[in-house]
N, C-alpha and C positions, 0 to 999 in steps of 0.2 A: 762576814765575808759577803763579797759584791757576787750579783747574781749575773751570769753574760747572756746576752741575747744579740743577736743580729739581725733580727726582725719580730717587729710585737708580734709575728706569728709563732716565733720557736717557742719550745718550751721552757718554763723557767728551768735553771738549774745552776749550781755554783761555778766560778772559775774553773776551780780545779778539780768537778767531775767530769764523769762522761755521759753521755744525753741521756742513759737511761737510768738516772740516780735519781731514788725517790724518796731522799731525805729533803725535811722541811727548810733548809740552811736558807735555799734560796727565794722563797715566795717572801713576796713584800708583806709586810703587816696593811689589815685592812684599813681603810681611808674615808669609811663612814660610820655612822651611829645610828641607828634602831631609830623609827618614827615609833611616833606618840603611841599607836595602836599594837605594836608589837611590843612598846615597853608595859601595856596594860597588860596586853596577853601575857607576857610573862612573869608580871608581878601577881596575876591571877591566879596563872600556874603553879606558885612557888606556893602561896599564899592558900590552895587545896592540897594542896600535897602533904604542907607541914599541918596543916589543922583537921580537914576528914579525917585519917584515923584517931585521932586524938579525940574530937567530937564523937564521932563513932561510938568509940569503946566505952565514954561516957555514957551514954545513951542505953548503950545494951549492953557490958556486962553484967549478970546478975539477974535482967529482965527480958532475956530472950536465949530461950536454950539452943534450939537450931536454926541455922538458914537456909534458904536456898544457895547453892554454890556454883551449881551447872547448870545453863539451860538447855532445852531443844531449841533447832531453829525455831519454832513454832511460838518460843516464850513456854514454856510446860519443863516444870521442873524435874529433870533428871538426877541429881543426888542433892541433898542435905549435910551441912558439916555444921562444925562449932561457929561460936560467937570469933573463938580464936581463930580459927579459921579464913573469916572474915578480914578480920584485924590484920591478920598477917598478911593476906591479899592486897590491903590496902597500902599498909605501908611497901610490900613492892612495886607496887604502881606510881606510891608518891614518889621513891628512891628512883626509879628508872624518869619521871615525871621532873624531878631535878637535875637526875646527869642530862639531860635532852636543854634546859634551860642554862646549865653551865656549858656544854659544848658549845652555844651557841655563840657565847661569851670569846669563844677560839677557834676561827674560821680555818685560821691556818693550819690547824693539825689536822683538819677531817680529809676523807678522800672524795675524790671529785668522778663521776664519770666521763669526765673529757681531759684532755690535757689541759695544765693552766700556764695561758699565755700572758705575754704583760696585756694585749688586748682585751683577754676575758675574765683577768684573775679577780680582778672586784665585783664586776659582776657575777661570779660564780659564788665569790665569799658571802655576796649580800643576798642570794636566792637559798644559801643553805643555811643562815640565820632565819629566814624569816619560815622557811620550811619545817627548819628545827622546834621553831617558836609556837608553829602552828600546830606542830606534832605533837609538845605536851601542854598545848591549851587541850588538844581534845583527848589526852590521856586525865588533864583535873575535869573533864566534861564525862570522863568515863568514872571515875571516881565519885562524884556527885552525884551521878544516875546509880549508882550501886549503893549507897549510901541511903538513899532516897527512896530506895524499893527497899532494899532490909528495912527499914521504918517504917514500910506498909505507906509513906507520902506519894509514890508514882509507881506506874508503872515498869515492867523492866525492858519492858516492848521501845521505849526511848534509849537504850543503849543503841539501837538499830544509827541511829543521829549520832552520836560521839566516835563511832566506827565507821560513818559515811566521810564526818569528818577528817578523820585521820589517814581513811584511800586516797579522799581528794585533794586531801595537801600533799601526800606524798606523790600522788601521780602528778598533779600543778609545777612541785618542785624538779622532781627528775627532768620533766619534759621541758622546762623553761632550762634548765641547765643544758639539754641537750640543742638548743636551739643559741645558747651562748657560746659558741663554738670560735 
């Protein structure tokens, strides 16, 4: 079904709805492809996701009974859980770490904070890719910092950077979408 519009200002939407139908019938499919750096960032992404825990649990089950699992702001550990514990953290990190690199994959079903126009519809699809992309780069950069202090190699005081991360793409992304108007 063809989308109608009467000026690249309206909103998209099918023939035969009415202006305020928010099914995806009518948004065109996107019209470009990921630069080199976002296909890194998310072949990076995929590529911590599916392998830290698996490293992980090689590593320490068996050779480390507890971890830190909470912290204070401060970095000062607040409680201790199991290896499994760990493990299981990781793996929803990695899982939520690939639904963000598959969404990204399908601009057209996410929601947008503005309406999409035929004017602004690519540009909104291409700022929520690359937002996406950037999102679980520093969710595999939060996984590696966590990984990397239960092994006693760094400190956990660098999680501070994979959540600076992840504010400032999100706030970059929203704001550049609101300015795609």
């Amino acid at each position: 079904m063809m989308a109608q519009q009467a000026h690249p200002n309206e909103p998209i939407r099918p023939v035969d709805r009415e202006a305020n139908d928010t099914t995806l019938t009518g948004r065109p499919e996107p019209d470009f492809r990921p630069d080199a750096l976002h296909k890194l960032l998310a072949g990076f992404s995929i590529g911590v996701a599916i392998t830290a825990p698996i490293f992980f649990a090689l590593q320490s089950i068996g050779t480390l009974d507890v971890l830190p699992v909470r912290y204070g702001m401060d970095g000062q550990v607040l409680r201790e859980g199991s290896v499994w514990e760990a493990i299981g953290g990781l793996i929803l990190l990695g899982l939520g770490t690939l639904a963000l690199v598959i969404l990204a994959r399908y601009p057209k079903i996410l929601n947008y904070p503005v309406t999409l126009t035929e004017h602004n519809v690519q540009g909104q699809y291409k700022t929520a890719v690359y937002t996406l992309v950037w999102v679980a780069f520093s969710m595999s950069l939060t996984m590696l910092i966590l990984v990397a202090s239960w092994l006693q190699l760094i400190n956990i005081g660098w999680i501070w950077l994979a959540l600076l991360l992840t504010v400032t793409a999100i706030i970059i992304g929203i704001s550049r979408m609101l300015k795609l108007r």
